[in-house]
C-alpha positions in Angstrom: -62.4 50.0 -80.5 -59.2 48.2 -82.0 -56.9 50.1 -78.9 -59.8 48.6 -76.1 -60.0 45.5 -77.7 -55.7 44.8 -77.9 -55.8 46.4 -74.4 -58.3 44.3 -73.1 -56.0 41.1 -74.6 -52.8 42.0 -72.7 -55.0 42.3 -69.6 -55.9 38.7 -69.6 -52.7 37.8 -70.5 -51.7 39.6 -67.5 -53.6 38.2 -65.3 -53.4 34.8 -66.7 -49.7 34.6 -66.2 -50.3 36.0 -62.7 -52.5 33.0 -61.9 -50.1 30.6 -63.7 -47.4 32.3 -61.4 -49.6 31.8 -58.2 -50.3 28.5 -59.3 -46.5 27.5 -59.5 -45.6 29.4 -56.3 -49.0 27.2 -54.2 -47.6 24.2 -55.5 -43.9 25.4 -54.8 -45.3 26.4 -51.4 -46.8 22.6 -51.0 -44.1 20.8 -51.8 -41.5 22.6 -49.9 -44.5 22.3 -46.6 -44.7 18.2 -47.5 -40.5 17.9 -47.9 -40.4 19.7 -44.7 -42.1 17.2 -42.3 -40.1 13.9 -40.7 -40.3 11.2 -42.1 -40.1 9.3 -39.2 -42.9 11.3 -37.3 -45.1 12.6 -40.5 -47.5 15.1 -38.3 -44.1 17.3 -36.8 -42.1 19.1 -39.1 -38.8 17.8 -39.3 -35.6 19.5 -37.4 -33.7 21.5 -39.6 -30.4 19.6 -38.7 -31.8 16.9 -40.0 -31.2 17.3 -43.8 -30.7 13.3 -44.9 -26.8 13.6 -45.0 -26.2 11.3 -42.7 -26.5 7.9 -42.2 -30.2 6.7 -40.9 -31.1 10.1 -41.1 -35.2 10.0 -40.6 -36.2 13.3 -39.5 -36.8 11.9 -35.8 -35.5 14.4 -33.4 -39.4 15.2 -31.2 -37.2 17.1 -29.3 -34.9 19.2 -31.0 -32.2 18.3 -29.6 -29.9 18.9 -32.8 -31.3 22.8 -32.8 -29.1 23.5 -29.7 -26.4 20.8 -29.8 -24.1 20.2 -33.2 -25.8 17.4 -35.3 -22.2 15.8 -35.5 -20.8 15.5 -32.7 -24.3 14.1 -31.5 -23.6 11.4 -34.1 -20.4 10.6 -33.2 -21.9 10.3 -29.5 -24.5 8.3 -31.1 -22.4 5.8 -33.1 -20.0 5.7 -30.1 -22.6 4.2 -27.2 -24.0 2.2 -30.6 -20.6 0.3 -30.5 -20.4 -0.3 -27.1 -23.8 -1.4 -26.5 -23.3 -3.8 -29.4 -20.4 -5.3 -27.5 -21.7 -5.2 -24.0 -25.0 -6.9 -25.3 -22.7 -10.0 -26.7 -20.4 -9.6 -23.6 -23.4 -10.1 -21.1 -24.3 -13.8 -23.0 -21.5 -15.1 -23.4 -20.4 -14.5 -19.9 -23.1 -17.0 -18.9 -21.6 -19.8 -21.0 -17.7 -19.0 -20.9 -15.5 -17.4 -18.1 -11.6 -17.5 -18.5 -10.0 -19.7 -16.2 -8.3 -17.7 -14.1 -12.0 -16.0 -13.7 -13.8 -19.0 -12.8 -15.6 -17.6 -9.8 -16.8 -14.8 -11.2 -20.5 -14.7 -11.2 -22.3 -15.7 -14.6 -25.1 -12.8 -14.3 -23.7 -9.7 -15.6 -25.2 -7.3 -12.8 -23.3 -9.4 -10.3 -19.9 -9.8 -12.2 -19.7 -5.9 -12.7 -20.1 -5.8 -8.8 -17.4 -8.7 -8.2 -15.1 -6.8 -11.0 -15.6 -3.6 -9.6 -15.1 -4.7 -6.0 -12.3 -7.3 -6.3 -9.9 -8.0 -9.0 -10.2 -4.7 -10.7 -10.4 -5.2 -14.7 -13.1 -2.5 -15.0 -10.5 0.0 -13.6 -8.2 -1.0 -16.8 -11.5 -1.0 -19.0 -12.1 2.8 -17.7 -8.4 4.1 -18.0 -7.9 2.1 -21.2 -11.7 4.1 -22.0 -10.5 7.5 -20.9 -7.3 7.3 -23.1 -9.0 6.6 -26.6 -11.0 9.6 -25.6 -8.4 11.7 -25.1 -6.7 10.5 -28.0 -9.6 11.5 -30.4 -10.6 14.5 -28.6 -8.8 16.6 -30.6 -10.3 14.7 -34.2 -13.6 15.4 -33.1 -13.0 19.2 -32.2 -11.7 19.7 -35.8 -15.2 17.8 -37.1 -17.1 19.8 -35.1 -15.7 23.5 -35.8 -15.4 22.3 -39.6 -11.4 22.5 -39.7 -11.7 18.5 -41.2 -13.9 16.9 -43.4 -14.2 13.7 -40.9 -17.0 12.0 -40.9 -18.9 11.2 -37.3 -17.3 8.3 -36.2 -14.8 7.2 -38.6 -11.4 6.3 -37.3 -10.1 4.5 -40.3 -10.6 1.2 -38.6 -11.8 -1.7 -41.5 -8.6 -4.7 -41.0 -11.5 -6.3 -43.4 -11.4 -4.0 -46.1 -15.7 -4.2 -46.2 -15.6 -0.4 -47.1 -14.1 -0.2 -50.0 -16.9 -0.3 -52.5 -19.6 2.4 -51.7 -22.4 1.4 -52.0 -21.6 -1.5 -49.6 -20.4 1.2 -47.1 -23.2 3.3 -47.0 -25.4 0.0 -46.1 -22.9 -0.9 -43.8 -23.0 2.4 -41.8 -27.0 2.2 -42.3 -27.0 -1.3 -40.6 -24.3 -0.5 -37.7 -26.4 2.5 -36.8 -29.9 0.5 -36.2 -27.9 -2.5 -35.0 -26.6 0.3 -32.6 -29.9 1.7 -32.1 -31.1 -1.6 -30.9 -28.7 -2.5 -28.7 -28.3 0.7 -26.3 -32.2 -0.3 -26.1 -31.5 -4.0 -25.7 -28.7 -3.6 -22.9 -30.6 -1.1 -21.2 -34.0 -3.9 -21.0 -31.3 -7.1 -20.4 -29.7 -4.9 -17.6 -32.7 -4.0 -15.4 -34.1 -7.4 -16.0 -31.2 -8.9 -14.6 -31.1 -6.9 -11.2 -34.7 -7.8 -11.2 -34.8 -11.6 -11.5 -31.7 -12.1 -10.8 -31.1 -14.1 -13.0 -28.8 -14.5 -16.8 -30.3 -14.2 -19.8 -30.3 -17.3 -21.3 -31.3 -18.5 -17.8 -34.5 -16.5 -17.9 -35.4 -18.1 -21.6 -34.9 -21.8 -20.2 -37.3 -21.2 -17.2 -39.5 -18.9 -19.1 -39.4 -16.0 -16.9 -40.5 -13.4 -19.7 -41.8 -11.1 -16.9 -40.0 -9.9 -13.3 
């Protein structure tokens, strides 16, 4: 009776740590399913890639594109246009305001002085060589990133005259803000381009006569 009794113990003790050990693995099995999905797009899970090392990393990638391309050099690519935009979304204001003198009849909407650039005098040509040249330059920096030969980051070319890197926890805000500042202007240029070939018209010209719609 004493032998069925013990036996009978170690049974539910058995099975009591087997339930404990389910337990543990469901709730293991739940959180691993809730840290998987994007944060950025809660009901899609979120791209492998995407592991929050980088930089304004939010899970959003709807459609995989980091599963077949290198999730670095796509940031570098990313960072790169960011920059860009960020200038040509400046440039495109203030050359309604203020042309160089020796530029004076240059057209003030931006669509129209890319033409008269293109066409006539030629600068863009310089832009595109000057362009093709940093390229070139880097190429070989961002091969190295990419097949894991360096440990450069996406983007970084050691360029801060201003020294606002140095402490980081201000740099990782910094590269936070330059990436949605980016973000926002390939989408702003891209809006402030085709609403220029559509009106006709600048910018600031459009605010002052109100012309919010083509």
């Amino acid at each position: 009776m004493i032998c069925k009794m013990a036996a009978a113990f170690v049974s539910g003790v058995g099975l009591a740590r087997a339930s404990v050990g389910r337990a543990a693995v469901c709730t293991k099995n739940v959180q691993v399913s809730m840290m998987a999905k994007s944060k950025s797009v809660p009901f899609m899970d979120a791209p492998p890639a995407l592991d929050g090392s980088l930089a304004g990393d939010v899970g959003f990638d709807p459609l995989n594109i980091s599963g077949f391309l290198n999730i670095k050099w796509l940031r570098e690519s990313e960072l790169k246009h960011g920059r860009i935009c960020m200038l040509a979304a400046l440039g495109m204001i203030v050359q309604e305001v203020y042309r160089f003198p020796f530029y004076q009849g240059a057209p003030a909407v931006a669509t129209e002085a890319h033409d008269y650039f293109a066409k006539w005098n030629g600068p863009l040509g310089q832009v595109l060589i000057f362009a093709s040249f940093f390229e070139i330059m880097t190429t070989p920096a961002v091969i190295q990133m990419i097949t894991g030969e360096s440990d450069r980051a996406p983007g970084y070319f050691a360029f801060d005259p201003l020294g606002l890197g140095k402490n980081p926890d201000a740099r990782k805000r910094f590269e936070v803000s330059e990436l949605k500042n980016g973000r926002l202007a390939m989408i702003a240029v891209g809006g402030m381009v085709h609403q220029m070939w559509l009106t006709k018209m600048g910018i600031i010209g459009q605010l002052q006569a109100g012309k919010f719609m083509p």
